[in-house]
N, C-alpha and C positions, 0 to 999 in steps of 0.2 A: 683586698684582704679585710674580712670583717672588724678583724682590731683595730685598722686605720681609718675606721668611722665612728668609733662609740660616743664622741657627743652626739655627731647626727642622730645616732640610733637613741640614745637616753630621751633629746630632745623630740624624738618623734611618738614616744611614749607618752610625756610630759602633754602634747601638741592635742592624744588623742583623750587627757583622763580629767586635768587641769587648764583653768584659764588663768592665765600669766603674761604678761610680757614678753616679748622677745629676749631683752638682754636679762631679767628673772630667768629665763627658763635656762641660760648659757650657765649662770651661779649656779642653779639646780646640780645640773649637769654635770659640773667642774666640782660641786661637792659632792655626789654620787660617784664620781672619780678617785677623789683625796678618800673617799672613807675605805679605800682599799688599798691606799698606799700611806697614810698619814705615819705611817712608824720611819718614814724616811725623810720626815722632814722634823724643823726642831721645834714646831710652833703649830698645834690645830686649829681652827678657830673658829666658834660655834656657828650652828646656823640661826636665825631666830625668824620662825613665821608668824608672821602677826596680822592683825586687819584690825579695821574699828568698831565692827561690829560682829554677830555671828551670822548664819549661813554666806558667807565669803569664801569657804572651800578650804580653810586652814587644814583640816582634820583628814579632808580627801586629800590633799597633797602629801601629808605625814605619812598615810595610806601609801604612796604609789611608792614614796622616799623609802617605804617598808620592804616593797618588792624590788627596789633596784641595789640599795647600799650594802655594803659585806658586815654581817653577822647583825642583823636589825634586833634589836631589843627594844621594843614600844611598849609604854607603861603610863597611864593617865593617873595613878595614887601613889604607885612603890615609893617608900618612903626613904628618905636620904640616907641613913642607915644600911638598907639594900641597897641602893644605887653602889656609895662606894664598894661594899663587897662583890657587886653584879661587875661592876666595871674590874675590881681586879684579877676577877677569876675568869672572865669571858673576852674581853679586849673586845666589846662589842661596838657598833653606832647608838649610844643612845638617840631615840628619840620619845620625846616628853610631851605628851599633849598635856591640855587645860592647865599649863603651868601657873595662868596669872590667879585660879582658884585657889592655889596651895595657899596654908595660912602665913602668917608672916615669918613665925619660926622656923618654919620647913622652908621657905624661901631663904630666908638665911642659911639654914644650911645646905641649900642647893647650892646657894652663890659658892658655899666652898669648896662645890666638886666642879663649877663652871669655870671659874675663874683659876685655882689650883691645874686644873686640866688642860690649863692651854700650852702651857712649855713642857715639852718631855721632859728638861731636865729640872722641873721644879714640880712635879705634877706628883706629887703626897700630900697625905690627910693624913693625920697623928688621932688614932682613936684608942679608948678601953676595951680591953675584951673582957666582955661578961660584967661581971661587978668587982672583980678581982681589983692588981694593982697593973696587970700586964697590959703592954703599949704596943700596939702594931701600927706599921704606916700602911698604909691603904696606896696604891699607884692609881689615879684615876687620869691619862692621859687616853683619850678617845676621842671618834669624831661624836658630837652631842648637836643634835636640833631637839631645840625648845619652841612652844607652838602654845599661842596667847594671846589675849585680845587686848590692844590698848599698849600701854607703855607701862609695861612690868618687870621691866630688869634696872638691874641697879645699873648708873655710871659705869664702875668698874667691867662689870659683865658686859656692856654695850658696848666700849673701846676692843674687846676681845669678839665678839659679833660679825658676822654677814646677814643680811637684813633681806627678806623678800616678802613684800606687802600684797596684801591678797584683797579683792575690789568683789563684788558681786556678780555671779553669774550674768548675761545677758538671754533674752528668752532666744534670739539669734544665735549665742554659742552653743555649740554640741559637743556633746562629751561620752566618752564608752565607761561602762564598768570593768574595775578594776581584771574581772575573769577574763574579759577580752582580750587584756592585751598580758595575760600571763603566760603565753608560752613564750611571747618573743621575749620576756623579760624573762623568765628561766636562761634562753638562750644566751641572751646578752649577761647575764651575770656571769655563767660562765665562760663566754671572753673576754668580761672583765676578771676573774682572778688570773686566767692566764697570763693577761696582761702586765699583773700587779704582780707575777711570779721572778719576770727577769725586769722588773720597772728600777732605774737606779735615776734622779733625777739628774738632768742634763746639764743645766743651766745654774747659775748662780747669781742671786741678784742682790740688789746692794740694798743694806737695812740700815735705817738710821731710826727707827723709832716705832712705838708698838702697831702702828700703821702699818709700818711695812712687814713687821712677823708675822699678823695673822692672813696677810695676802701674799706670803712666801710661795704656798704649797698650788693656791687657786692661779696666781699669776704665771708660777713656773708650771705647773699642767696645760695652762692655756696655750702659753706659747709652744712648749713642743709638741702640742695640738695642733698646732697656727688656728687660732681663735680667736677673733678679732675678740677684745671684749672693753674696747674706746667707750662703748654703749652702755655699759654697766655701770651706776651708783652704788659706790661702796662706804659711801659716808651714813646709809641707814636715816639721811632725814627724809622726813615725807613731807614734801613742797604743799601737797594739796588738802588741803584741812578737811575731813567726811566727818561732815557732823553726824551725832546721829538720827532716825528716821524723824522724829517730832521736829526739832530745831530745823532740819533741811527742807521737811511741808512748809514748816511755815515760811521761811525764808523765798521759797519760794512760790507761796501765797502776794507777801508783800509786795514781791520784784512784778509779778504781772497782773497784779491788780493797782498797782501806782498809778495816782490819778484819777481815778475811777471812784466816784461816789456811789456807784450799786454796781454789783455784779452777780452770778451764778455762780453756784458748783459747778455746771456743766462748762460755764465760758472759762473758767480757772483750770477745768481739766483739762479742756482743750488746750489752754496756751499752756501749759505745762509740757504737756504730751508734744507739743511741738517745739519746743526748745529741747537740744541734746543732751542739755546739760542735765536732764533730768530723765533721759531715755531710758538709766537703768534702774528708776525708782519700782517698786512693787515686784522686786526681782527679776526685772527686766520685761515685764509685762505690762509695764507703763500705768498711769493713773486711770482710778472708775469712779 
């Protein structure tokens, strides 16, 4: 029964568009899920795509997250303003690219449709209408991925977070455009609402803290998935420091010229190129 594959299927979309991880691509997938059912549960919890630099593929994954999630609303300027009225009239997925350009104030006022929108039952914004005196609450409870380079969310917003960190292409990965794999993603959405038509969740799982809220919805889909997901990082730190491309030439200038009272461009390139740690420098095309 096609319903009783749809991670497999997400994750084989994911497999053909985006370079990710294994247990990244299960999170994907398990939020491509929840954004068709999150009104059944009492707790959303953002996605946020980030990497250290740019071309890393942030904006292509937001892309494919466009073609799979139920009722996509992508917007890289819309101003917090529209967002809450977007989100109360449409019950859409946001997703937000170049969020870490926004300026500080509009950053602020983001945080209080990210942060507000993670509990249905706390999920209002209190605004003016017009220049009047009238007060309307805004309901902004939706699934929302944010997509940003570097470390741009406040604390707050990061405790409410699922994190999937994006590395640099390899000249080795291959990948299809987005056209390619649109019909089976047509298909699959539409077993995904069916899916989400008779979905009541199963399981009930024990919460002691806001840790456990925003992994209510991802956890309990997994498991009545039976999906292992032991392999997934959901604390959102990143172990492995990418510097960016100057600081990482040189660093690795010093490490294989240590010792060495004269050397080449060319001996430097070689030993470069030969160590792994440095196989996906020049976009995966290695050192010239």
């Amino acid at each position: 029964m096609a319903e009783g594959r749809l991670i497999e299927r997400i994750t084989d979309i994911l497999d053909q568009t985006v370079v990710l991880d294994p247990p990244q691509k299960k999170l994907v997938a398990l939020y491509v899920m929840n954004s068709y059912v999150y009104e059944k549960f009492d707790f959303c919890p953002l996605l946020c795509i980030t990497a250290p630099t740019k071309a890393c593929g942030k904006s292509t994954l937001a892309e494919v997250m466009g073609i799979l999630v139920h009722k996509p609303q992508m917007t890289v300027n819309a101003t917090p303003a529209v967002l809450f009225r977007l989100i109360e009239r449409d019950k859409p997925c946001l997703i937000a690219d170049e969020t870490d350009t926004w300026s500080t104030l509009a950053k602020q006022e983001l945080s209080y449709i990210l942060n507000g929108g993670f509990s249905r039952q706390n999920a209002t914004v209190l605004r003016c209408i017009q220049s009047g005196d009238d007060i309307r609450a805004y309901n902004v409870y939706c699934p929302k991925v944010v997509v940003g380079i570097g470390d741009f969310l406040t604390n707050t917003t990061k405790s409410r977070s699922l994190f999937v960190s994006m590395k640099r292409k390899k000249a080795s990965d291959t990948i299809h455009r987005l056209r390619d794999v649109q019909p089976m993603a047509e298909q699959l959405k539409e077993d995904l609402i069916h899916w989400a038509e008779g979905y009541q969740p199963t399981l009930t799982l024990h919460k002691t803290d806001r840790e456990g809220d925003k992994l209510e919805a991802i956890k309990t889909i997994a498991l009545e998935q039976v999906l292992d997901i032991s392999d997934i990082d959901f604390s959102g730190r990143n172990d492995e420091e990418d510097p960016d491309d100057d600081e990482r030439l040189i660093k690795g200038i010093l490490e294989v010229s240590e010792g060495k009272e004269f050397t080449t461009v060319s001996e430097i390139t070689v030993a470069l190129n030969q160590d792994e740690r440095w196989e996906d420098a020049n976009h995966g095309r290695g050192g010239t």
